[in-house]
Wavefront OBJ file of the C-alpha trace (Angstrom):
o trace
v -71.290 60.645 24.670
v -75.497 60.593 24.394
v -77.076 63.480 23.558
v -80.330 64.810 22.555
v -80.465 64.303 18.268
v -81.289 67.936 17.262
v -83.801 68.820 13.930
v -80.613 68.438 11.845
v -79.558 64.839 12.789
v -83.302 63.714 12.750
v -83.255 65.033 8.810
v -79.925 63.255 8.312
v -81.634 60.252 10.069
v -84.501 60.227 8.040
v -82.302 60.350 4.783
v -80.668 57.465 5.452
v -82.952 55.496 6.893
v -86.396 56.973 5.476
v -88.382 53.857 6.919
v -87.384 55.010 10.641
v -91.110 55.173 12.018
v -89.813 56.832 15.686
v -86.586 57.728 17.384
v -86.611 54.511 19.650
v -84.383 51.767 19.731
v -86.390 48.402 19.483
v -83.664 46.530 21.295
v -82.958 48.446 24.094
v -86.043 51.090 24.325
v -83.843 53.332 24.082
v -84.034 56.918 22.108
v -81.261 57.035 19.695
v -78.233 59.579 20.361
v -76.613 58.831 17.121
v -77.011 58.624 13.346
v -74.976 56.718 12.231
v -75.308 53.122 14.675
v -79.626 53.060 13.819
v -78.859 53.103 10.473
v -76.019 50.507 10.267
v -77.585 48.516 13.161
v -81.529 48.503 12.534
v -81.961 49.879 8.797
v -79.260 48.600 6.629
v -80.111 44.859 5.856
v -76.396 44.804 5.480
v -72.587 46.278 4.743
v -73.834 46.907 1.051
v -76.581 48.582 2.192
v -75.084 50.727 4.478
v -73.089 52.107 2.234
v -75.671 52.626 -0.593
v -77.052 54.717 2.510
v -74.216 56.778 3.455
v -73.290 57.419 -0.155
v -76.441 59.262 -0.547
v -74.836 61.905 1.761
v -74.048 65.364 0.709
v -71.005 66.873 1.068
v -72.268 69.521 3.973
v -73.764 66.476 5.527
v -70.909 64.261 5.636
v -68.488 66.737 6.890
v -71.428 67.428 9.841
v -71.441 63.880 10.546
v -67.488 63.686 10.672
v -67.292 66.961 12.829
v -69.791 65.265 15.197
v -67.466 62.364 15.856
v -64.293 64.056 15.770
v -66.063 66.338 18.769
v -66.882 63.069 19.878
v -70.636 63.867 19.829
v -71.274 60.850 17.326
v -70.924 57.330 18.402
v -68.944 54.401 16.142
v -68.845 52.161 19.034
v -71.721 50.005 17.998
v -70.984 49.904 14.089
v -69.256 47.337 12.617
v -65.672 47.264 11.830
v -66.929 46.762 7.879
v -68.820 49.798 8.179
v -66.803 51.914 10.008
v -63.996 51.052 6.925
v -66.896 52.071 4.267
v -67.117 55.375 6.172
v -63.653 56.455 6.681
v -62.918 55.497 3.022
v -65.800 57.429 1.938
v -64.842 60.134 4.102
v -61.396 59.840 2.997
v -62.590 60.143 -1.215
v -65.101 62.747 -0.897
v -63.630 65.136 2.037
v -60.061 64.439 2.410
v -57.518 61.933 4.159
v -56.576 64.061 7.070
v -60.309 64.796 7.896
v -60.345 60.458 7.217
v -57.292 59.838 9.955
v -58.951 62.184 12.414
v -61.988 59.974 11.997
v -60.106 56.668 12.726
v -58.278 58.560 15.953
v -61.962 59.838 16.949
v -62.837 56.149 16.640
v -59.734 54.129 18.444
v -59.987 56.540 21.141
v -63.640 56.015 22.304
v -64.800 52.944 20.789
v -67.775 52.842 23.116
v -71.442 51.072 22.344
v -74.106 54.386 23.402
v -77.284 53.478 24.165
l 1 2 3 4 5 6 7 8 9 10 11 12 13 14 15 16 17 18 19 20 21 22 23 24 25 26 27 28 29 30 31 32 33 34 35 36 37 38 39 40 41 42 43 44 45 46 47 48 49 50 51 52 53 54 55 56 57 58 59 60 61 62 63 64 65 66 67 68 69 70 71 72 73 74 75 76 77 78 79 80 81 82 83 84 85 86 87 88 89 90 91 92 93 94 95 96 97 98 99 100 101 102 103 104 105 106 107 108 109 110 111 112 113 114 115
């Protein structure tokens, strides 16, 4: 579901990706309505560096991230499968393996790409 990145997601953004210049997709023109597919998709030279990225996460801003999908106000659709597993097993070390399955459910039940 797009929406509108507020100042908190644009902070998160910038953590993880602090060489994001502007809010703009370069592929599609597009603004961004996610945090997580930028940063896998135009930041992270690759699955390694992803999660190097994510890792850097606090607590309070991994469990935002994970609420935001399970509302199914975060998108997963456009991440790879490779970093979608990094996530969930992150999730699943540092938060806990229920909040981990209600991840993958969040994920196998939308699945789409958001531009």
């Amino acid at each position: 579901m797009p929406r509108e990145l507020s100042e908190k997601d644009i902070v998160i953004l910038k953590k993880l990706a602090p060489e994001c210049g502007d809010l703009t997709c370069s592929g599609s023109g597009h603004m961004f309505h996610s945090i997580l597919p930028p940063v896998s998709n135009h930041f992270a030279e690759d699955g390694e560096d992803f999660i190097r990225r994510i890792s850097g996460l606090s607590d309070e801003e991994l469990t935002y991230i994970t609420d935001m999908i399970i509302k199914g106000e975060e998108s997963m659709g456009c991440l790879p499968v490779e970093d979608i597993e990094a996530l969930v097993h992150l999730i699943h070390d540092r938060l806990s393996a229920d909040i981990a399955q209600k991840v993958i459910t969040a994920y196998e039940s939308g699945g789409e790409c958001e531009h």
